[in-house]
N, CA and C atoms as a LAMMPS dump frame, in Angstrom:
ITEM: TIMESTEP
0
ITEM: NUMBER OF ATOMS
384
ITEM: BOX BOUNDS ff ff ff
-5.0000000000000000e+02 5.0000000000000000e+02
-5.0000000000000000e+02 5.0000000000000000e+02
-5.0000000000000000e+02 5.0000000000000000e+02
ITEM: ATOMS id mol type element x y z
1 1 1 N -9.846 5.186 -17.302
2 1 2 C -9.966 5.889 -16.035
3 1 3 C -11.398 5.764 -15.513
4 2 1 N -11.468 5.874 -14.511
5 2 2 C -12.996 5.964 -13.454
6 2 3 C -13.424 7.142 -13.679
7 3 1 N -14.694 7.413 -12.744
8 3 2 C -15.328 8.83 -12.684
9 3 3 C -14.479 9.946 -12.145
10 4 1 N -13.536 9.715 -11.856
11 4 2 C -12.393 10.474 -10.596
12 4 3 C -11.485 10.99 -11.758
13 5 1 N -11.599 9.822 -12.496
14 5 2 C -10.393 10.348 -13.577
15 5 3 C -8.696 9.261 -12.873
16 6 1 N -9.276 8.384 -11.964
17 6 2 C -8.101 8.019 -11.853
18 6 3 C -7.445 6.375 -12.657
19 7 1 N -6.52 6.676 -13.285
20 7 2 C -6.126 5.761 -14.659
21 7 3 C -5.56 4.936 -13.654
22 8 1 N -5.207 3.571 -14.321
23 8 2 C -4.867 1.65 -13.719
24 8 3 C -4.812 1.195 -15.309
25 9 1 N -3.098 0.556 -14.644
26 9 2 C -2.56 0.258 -15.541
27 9 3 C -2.395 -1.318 -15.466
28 10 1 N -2.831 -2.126 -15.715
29 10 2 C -2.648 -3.577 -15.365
30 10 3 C -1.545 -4.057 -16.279
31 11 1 N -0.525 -4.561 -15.49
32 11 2 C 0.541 -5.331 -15.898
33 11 3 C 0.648 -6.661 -15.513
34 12 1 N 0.696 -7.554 -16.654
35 12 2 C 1.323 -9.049 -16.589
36 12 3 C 2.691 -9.627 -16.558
37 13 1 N 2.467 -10.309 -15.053
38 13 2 C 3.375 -10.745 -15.104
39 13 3 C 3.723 -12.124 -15.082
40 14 1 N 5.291 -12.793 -14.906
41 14 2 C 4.998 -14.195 -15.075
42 14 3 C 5.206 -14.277 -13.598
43 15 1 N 4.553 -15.29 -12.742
44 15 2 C 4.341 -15.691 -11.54
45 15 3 C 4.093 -17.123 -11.517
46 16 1 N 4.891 -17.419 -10.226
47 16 2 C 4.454 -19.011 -9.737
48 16 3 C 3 -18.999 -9.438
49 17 1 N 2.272 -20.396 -9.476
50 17 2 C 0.334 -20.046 -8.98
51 17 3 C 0.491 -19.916 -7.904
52 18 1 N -1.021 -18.897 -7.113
53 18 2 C -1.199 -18.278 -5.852
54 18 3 C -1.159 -19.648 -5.264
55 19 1 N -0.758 -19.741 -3.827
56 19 2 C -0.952 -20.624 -3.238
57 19 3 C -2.853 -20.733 -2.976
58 20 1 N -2.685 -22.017 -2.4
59 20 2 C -4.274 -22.19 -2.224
60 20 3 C -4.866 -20.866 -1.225
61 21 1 N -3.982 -20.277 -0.031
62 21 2 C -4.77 -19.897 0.794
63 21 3 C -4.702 -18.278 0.599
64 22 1 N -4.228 -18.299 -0.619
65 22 2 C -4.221 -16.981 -0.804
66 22 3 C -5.622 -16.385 -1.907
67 23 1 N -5.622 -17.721 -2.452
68 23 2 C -6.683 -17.338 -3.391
69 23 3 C -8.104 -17.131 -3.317
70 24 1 N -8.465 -15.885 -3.734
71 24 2 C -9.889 -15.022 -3.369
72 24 3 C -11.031 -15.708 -4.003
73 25 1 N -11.706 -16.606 -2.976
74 25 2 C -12.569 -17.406 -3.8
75 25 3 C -14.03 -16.355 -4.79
76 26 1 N -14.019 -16.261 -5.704
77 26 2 C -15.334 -16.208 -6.222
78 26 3 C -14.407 -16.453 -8.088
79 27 1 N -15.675 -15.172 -8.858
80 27 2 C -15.573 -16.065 -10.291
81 27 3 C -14.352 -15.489 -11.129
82 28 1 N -13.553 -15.234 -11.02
83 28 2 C -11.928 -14.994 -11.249
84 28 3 C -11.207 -15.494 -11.271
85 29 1 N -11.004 -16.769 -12.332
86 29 2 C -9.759 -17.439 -12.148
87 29 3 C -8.817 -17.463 -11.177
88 30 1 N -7.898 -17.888 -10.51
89 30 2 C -6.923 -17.678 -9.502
90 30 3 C -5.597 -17.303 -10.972
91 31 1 N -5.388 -18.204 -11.829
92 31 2 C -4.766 -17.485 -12.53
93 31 3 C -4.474 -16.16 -13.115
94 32 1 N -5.749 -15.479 -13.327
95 32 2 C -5.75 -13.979 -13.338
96 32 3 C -6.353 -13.326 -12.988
97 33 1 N -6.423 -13.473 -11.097
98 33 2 C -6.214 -12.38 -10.159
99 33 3 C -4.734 -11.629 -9.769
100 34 1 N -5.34 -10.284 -9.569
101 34 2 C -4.819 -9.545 -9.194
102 34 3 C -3.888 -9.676 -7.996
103 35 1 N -2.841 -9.726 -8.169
104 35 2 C -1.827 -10.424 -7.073
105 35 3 C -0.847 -8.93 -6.119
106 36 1 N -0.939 -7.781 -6.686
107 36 2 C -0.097 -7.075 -6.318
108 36 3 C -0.196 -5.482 -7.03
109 37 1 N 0.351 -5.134 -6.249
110 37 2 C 1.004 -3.165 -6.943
111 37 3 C 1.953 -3.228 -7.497
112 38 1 N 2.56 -3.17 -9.009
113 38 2 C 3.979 -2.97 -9.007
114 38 3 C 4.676 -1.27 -8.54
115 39 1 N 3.166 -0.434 -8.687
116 39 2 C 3.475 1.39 -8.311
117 39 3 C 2.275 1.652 -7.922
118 40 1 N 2.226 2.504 -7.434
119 40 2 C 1.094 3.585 -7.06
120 40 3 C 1.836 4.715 -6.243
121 41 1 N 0.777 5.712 -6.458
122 41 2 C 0.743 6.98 -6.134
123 41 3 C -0.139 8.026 -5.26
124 42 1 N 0.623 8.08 -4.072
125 42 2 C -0.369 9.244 -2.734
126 42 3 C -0.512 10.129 -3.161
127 43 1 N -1.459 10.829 -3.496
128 43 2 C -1.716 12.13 -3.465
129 43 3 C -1.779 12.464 -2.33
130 44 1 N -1.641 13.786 -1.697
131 44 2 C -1.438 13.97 -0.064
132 44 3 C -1.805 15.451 0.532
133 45 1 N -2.247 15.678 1.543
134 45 2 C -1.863 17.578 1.602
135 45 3 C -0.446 17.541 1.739
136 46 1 N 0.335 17.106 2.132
137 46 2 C 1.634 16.987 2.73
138 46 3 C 2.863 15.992 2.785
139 47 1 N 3.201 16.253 1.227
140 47 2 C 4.373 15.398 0.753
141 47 3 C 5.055 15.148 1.965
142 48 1 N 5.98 16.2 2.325
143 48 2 C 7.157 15.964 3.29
144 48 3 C 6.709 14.987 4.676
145 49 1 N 5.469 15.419 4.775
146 49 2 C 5.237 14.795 6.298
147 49 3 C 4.596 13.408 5.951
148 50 1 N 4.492 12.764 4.877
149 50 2 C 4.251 11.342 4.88
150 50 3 C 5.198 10.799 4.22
151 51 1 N 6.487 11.262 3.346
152 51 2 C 7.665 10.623 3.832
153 51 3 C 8.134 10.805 4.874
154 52 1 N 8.158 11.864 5.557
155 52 2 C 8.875 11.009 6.718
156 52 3 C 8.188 10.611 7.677
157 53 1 N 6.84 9.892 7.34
158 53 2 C 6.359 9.007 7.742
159 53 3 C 7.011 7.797 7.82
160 54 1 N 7.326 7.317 6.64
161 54 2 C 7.818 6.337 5.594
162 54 3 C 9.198 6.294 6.446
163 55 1 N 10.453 7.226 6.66
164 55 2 C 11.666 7.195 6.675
165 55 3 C 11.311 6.889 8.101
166 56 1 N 10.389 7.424 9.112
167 56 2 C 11.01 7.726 10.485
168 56 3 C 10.583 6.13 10.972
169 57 1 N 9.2 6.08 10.624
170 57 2 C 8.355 4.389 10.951
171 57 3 C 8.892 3.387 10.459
172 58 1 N 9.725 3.29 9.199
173 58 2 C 9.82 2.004 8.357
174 58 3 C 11.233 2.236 8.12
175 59 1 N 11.961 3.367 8.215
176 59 2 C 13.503 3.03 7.42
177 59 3 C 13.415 2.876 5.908
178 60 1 N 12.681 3.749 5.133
179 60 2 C 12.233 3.949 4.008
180 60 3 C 13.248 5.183 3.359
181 61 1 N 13.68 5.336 2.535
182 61 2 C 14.809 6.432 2.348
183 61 3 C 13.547 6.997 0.958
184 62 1 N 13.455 7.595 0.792
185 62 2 C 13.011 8.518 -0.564
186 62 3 C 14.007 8.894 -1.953
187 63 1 N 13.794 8.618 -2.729
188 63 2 C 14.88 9.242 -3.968
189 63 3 C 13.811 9.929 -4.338
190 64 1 N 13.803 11.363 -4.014
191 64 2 C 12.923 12.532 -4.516
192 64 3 C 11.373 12.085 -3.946
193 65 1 N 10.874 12.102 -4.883
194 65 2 C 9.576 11.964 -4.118
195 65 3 C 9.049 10.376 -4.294
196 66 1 N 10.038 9.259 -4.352
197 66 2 C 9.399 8.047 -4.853
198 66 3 C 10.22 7.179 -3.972
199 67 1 N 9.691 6.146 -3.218
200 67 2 C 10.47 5.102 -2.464
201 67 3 C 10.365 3.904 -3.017
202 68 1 N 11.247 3.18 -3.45
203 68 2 C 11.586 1.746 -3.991
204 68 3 C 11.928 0.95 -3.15
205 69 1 N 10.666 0.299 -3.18
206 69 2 C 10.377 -1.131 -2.304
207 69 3 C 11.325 -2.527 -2.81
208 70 1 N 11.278 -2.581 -4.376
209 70 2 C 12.194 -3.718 -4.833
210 70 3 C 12.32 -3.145 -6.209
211 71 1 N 12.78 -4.141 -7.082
212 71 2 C 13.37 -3.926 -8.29
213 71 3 C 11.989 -3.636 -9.084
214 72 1 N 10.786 -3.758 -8.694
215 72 2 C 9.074 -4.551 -9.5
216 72 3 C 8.374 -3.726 -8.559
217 73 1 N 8.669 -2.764 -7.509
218 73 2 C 7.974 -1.825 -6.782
219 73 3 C 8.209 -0.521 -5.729
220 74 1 N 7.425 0.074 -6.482
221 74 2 C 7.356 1.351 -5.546
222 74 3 C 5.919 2.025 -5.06
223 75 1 N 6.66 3.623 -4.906
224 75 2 C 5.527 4.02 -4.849
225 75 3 C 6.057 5.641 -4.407
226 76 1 N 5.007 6.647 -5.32
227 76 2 C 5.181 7.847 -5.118
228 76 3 C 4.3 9.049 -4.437
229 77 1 N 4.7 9.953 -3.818
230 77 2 C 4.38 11.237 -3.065
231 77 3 C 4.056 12.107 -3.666
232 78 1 N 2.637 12.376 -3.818
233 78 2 C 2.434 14.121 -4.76
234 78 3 C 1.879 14.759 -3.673
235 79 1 N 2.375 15.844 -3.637
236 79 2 C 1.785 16.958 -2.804
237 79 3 C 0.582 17.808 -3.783
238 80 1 N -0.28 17.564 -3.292
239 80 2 C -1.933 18.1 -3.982
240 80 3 C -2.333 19.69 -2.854
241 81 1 N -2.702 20.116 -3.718
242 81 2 C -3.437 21.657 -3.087
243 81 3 C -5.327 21.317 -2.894
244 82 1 N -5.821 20.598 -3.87
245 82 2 C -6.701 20.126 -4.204
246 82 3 C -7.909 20.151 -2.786
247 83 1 N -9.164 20.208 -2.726
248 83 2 C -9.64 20.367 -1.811
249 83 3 C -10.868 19.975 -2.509
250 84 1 N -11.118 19.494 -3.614
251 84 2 C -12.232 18.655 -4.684
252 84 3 C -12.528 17.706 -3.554
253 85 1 N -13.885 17.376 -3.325
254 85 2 C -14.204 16.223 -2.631
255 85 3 C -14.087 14.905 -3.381
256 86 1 N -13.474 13.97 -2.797
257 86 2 C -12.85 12.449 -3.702
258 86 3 C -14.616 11.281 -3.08
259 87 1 N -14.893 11.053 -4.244
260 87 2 C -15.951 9.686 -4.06
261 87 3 C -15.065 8.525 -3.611
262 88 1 N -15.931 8.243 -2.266
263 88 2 C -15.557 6.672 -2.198
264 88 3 C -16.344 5.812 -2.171
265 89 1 N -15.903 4.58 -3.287
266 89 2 C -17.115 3.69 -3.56
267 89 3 C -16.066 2.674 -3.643
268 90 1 N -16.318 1.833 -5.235
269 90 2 C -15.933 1.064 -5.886
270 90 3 C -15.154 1.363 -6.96
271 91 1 N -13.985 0.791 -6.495
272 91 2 C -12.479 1.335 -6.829
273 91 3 C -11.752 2.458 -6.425
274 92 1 N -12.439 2.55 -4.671
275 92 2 C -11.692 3.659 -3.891
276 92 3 C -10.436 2.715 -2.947
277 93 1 N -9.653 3.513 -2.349
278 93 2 C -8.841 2.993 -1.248
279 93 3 C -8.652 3.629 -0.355
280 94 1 N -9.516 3.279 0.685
281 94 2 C -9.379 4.089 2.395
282 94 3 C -7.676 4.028 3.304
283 95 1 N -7.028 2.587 2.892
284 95 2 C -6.366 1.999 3.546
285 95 3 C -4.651 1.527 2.771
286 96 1 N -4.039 1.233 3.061
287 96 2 C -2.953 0.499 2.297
288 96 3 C -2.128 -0.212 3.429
289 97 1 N -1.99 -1.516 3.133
290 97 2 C -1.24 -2.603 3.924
291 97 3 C 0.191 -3.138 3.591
292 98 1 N 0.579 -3.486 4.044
293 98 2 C 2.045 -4.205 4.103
294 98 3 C 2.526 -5.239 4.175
295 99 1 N 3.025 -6.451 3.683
296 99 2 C 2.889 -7.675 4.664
297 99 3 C 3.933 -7.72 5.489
298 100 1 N 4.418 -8.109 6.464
299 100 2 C 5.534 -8.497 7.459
300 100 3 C 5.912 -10.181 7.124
301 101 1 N 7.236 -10.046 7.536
302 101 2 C 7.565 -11.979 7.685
303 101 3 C 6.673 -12.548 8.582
304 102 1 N 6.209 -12.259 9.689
305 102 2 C 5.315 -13.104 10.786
306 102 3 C 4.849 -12.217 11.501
307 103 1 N 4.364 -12.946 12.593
308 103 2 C 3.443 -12.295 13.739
309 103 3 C 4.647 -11.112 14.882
310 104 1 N 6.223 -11.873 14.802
311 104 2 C 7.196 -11.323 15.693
312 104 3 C 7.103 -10.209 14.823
313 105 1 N 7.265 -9.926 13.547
314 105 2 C 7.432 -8.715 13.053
315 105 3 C 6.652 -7.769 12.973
316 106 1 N 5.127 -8.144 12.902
317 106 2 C 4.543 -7.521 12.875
318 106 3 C 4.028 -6.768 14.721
319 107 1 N 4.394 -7.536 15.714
320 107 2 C 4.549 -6.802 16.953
321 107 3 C 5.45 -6.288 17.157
322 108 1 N 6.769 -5.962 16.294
323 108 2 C 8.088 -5.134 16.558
324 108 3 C 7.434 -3.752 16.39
325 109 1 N 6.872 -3.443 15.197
326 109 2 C 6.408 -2.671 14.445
327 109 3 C 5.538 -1.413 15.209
328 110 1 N 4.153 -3.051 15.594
329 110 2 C 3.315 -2.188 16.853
330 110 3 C 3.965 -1.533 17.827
331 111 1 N 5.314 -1.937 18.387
332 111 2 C 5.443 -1.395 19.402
333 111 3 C 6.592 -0.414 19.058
334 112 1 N 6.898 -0.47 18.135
335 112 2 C 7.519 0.781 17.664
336 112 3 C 6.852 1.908 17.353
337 113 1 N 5.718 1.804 16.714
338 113 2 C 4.455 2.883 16.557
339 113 3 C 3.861 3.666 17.815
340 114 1 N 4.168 2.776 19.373
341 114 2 C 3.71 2.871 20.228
342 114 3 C 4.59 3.694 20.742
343 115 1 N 5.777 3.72 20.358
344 115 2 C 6.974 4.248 21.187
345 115 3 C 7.215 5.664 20.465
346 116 1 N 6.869 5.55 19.267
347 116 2 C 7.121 6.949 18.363
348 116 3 C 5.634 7.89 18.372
349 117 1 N 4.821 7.211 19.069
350 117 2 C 3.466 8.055 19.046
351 117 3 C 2.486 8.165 18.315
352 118 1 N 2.485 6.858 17.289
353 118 2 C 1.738 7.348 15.953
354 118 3 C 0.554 6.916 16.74
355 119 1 N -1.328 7.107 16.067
356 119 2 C -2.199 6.8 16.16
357 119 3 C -2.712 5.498 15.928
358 120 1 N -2.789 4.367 16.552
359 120 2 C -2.886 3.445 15.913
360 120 3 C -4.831 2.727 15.945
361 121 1 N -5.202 2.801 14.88
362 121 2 C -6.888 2.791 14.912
363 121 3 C -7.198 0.95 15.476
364 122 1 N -6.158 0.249 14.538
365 122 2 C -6.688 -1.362 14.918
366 122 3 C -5.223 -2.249 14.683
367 123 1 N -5.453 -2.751 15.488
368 123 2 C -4.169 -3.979 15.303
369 123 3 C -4.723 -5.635 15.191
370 124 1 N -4.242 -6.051 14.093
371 124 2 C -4.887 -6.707 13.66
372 124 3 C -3.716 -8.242 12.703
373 125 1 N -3.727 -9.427 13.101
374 125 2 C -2.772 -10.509 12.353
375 125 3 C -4.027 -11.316 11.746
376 126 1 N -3.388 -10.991 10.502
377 126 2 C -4.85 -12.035 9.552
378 126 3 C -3.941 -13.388 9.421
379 127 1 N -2.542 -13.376 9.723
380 127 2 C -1.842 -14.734 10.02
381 127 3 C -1.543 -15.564 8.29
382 128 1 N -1.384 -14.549 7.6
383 128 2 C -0.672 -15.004 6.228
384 128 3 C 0.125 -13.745 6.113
């Protein structure tokens, strides 16, 4: 665990090699970089209202407090009381991303966000 106390569990898996343009150039093998989440976990003020974040934006259904992305991923909802100030440095996460099939999908999305009201800070196609 980190200074936070928050534990990472690294799991191997077997995988085809990253394609070239995926791979994060510096001194890390491309063979064993970090390719993915198989789980993680929000801590939140407000379980209910960021699933149905999840259900209303994405069509995400919840089984209790955990949504299953595929057979190799999810990801779960804790509702925290907590009011401890969290360090962000190195090995924090401000953000969490998604990928879409393409650029059409990823403007369905925008403009669904647009239509349901959410806040949207940056829109952005890094085009992989």
């Amino acid at each position: 665990s980190d200074p936070d106390d928050t534990h990472i569990i690294l799991t191997e898996v077997p995988e085809n090699p990253l394609k070239e343009t995926l791979v994060v150039s510096n001194d890390i093998p491309a063979a064993v970089q970090i390719i993915g989440l198989a789980s993680t976990e929000f801590h939140v003020p407000d379980s209910e209202k960021t699933l149905a974040f999840f259900e209303t934006f994405l069509g995400w259904q919840a089984v209790g407090n955990t949504i299953i992305l595929s057979e190799t991923e999810s990801f779960s909802v804790h509702q925290t009381t907590s009011d401890k100030t969290s360090r962000m440095g190195r090995g924090s996460m401000d953000h969490i991303a998604f990928s879409v099939a393409d650029d059409e999908a990823l403007q369905e999305l925008h403009t669904r966000a647009l239509a349901q009201g959410w806040e949207i800070e940056m829109y952005v196609s890094r085009g992989y």
